[in-house]
C-alpha positions in Angstrom: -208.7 -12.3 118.8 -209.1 -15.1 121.6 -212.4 -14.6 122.9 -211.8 -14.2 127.0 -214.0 -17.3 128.1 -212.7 -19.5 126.0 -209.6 -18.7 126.5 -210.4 -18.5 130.5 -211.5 -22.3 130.1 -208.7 -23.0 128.4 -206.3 -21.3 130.9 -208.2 -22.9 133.9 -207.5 -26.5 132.9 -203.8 -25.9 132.4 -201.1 -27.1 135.4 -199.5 -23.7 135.1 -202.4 -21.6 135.3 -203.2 -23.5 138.4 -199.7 -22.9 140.2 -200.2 -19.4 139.1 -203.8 -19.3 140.6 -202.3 -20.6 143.9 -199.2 -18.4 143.9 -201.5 -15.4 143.4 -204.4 -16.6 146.1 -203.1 -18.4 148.8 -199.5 -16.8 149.0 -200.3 -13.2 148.1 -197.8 -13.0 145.2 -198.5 -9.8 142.8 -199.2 -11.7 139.4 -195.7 -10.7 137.6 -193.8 -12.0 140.6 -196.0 -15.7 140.0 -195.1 -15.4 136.4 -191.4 -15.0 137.0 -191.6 -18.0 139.8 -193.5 -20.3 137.6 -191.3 -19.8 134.6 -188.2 -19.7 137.0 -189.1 -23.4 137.8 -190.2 -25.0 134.6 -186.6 -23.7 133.9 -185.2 -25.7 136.6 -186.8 -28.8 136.4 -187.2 -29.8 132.7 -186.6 -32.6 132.0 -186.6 -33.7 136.0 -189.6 -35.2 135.7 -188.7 -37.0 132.1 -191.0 -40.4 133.0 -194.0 -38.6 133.6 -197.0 -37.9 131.2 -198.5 -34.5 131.1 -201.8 -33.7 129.7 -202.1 -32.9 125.8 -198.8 -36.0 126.3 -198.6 -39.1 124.6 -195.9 -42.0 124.4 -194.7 -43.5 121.3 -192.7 -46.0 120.2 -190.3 -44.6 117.4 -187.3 -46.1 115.0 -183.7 -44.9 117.3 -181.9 -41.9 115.6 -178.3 -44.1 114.8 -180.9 -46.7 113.1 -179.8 -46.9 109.4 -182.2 -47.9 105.9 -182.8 -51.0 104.5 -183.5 -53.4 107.2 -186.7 -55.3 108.3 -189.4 -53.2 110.2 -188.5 -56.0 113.5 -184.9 -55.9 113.2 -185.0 -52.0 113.5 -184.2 -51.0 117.2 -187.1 -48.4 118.8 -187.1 -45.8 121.5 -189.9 -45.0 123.4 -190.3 -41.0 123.2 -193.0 -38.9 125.1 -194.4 -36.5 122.9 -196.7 -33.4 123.0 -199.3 -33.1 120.6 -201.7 -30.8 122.4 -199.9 -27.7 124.3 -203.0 -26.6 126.1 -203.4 -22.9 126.1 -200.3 -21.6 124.1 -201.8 -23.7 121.1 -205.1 -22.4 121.2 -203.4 -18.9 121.1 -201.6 -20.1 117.7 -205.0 -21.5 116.6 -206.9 -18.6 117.4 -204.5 -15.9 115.5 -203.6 -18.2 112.7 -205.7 -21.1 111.8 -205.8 -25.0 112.3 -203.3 -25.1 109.5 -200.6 -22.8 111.3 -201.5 -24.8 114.7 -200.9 -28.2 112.8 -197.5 -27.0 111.6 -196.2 -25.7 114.8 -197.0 -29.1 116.3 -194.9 -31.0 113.6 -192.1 -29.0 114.1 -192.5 -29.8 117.7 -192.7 -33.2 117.9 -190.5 -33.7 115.3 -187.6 -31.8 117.5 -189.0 -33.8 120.4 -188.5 -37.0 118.9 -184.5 -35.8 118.1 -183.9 -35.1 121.8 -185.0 -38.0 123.0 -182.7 -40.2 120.8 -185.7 -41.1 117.7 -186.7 -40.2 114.7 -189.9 -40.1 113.0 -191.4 -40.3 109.7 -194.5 -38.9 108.1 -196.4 -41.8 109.2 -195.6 -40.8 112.4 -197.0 -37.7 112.3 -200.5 -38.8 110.9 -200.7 -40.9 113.1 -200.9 -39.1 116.2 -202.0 -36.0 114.4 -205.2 -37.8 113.1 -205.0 -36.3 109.8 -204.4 -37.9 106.0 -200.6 -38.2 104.9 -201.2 -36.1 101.8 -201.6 -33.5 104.7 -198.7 -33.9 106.4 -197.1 -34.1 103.2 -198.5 -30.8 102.2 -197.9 -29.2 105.6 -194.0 -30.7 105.3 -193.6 -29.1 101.6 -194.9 -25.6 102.7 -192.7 -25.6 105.7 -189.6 -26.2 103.8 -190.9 -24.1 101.9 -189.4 -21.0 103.8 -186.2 -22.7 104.3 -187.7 -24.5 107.9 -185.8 -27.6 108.0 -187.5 -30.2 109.3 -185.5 -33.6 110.9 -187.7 -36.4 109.6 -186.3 -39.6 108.9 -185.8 -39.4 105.8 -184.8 -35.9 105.8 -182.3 -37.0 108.8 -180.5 -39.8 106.6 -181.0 -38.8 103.2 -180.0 -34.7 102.5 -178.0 -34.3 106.2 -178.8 -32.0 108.9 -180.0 -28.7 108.5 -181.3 -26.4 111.2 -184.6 -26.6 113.5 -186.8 -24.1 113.9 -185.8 -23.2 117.5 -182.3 -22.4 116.0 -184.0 -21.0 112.8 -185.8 -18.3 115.8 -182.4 -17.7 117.2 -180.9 -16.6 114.1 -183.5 -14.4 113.7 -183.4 -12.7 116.8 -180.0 -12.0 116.1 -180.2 -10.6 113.1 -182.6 -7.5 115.4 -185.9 -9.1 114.3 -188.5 -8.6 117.4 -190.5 -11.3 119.5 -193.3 -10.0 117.4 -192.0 -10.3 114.4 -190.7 -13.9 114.8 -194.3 -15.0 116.2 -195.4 -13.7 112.7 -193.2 -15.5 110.6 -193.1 -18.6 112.7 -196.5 -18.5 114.0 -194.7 -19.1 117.4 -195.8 -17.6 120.5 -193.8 -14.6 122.0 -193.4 -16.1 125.3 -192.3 -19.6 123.5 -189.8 -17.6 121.9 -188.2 -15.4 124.9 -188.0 -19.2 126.2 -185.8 -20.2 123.3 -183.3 -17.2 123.0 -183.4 -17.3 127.3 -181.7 -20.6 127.2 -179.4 -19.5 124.3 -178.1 -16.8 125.9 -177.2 -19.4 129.1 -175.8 -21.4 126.8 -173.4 -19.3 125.6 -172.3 -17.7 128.8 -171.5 -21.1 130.1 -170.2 -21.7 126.7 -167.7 -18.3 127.0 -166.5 -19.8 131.0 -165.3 -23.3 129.4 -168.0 -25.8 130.0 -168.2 -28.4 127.8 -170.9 -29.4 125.1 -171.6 -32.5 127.6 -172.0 -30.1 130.7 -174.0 -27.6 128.9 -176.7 -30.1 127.7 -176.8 -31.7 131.7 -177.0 -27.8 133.3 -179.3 -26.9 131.1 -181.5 -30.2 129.9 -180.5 -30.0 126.3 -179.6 -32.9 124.1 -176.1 -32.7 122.2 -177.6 -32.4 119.0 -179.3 -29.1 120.5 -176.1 -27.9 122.2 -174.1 -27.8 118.9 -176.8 -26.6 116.7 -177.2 -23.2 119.1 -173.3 -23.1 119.2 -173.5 -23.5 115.3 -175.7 -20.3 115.4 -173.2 -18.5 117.3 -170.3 -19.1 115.2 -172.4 -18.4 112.3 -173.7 -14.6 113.7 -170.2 -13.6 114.5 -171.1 -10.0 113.5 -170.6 -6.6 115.5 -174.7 -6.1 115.4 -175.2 -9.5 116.7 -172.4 -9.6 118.8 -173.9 -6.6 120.5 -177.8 -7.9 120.8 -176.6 -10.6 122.2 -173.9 -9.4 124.7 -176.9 -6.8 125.7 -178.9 -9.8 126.8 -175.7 -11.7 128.4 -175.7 -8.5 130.9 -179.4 -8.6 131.4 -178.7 -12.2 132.7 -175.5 -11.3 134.8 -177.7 -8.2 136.4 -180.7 -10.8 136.9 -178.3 -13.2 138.7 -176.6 -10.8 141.1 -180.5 -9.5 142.2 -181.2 -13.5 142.9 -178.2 -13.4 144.6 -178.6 -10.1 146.9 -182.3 -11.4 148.0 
């Protein structure tokens, strides 16, 4: 369990628990209805403000994704790629209910999926670096990981075996398959509201998926690279099943309803 003033501190010093605070206290909203607004505009502006540098953010230079093997370290082109090694408060959660170890995981997974949608790749040296930790851990951390089947788009994992699947479309497939939030956060050691996030923008995807838009047009409405795009279409083609098909047009429905209410008001 989180104990409440720590996890008050660590609340206080985040930007959303500040718009939230404000929302709540100088415009009256009821606290769900400054949830729904905060979360409402994270949605629409990621990636709007892609030049800036949050807190718990740091940029790095790292080798461009199309970059092949076997050329000198100065003839290899970079990218530079902003990257978030501290989440603030929805890390400490992970940290709290699972350990340092589960918290260190979650953040390579993370920065390694950052590094893809932003055009780079990184290695394990990478990793220790900004993690601040020995490479026999991140070499331990990387082995337990794939491990459970977690793929994990390092640079050597990216050029040598192919592409396999992330974790955010790992957590899609579960869903699918009629696991809970709960029991995803368990097996992932993602938070719940992390992964509503993920299966949310899934279930955009494939409406605007179903009414024709292309992969290119899906990635621009909804701030997702390509690579992203085709791996949560891969998902969809690969859960093609009545009990899936039915979880998921459940949720399509939700959305439609959600809409028309934004609409009406």
């Amino acid at each position: 369990m989180i104990r409440n003033d720590v996890q008050e501190r660590i609340e206080a010093k985040s930007p959303e628990q500040r718009f939230m605070r404000m929302l709540e206290q100088e415009f009256e909203f009821a606290p769900r209805v400054a949830q729904v607004i905060l979360e409402e505009a994270q949605t629409s502006l990621q990636g709007a403000c892609g030049d800036s540098v949050r807190p718990g953010q740091t940029r790095v230079l790292l080798v461009r994704r199309e970059a092949g093997h076997g050329r000198a370290l100065r003839e290899i082109e970079t990218v530079e790629v902003t990257w978030t090694i501290d989440a603030g408060a929805e890390d400490e959660q992970i940290r709290q209910r699972h350990g340092q170890q589960a918290l260190r995981q979650v953040r390579i997974q993370r920065l390694l999926l950052e590094a893809l949608e932003q055009g780079a790749v990184a290695t394990q040296e990478d990793l220790m670096r900004v993690l601040n930790v020995s490479l026999r851990t991140i070499k331990r951390d990387c082995a337990a990981l794939q491990a459970k089947g977690i793929y994990l788009p390092t640079r050597g994992n990216l050029h040598g075996i192919g592409r396999g699947q992330t974790h955010k479309a790992q957590i899609i497939g579960r869903w699918l398959r009629g696991e809970t939030y709960d029991q995803i956060a368990l097996h992932t050691h993602h938070r719940p509201v992390s992964i509503q996030r993920y299966i949310q923008t899934f279930v955009r995807l494939v409406k605007l998926h179903r009414q024709g838009f292309s992969h290119n047009e899906i990635g621009l409405l909804l701030q997702l690279s390509p690579a992203l795009v085709r791996e949560y279409l891969a998902v969809y083609e690969q859960h093609d099943t009545p009990d899936c098909r039915e979880r998921l047009q459940d949720q399509l429905r939700r959305l439609d309803a959600s809409s028309a209410a934004k609409r009406g008001a």
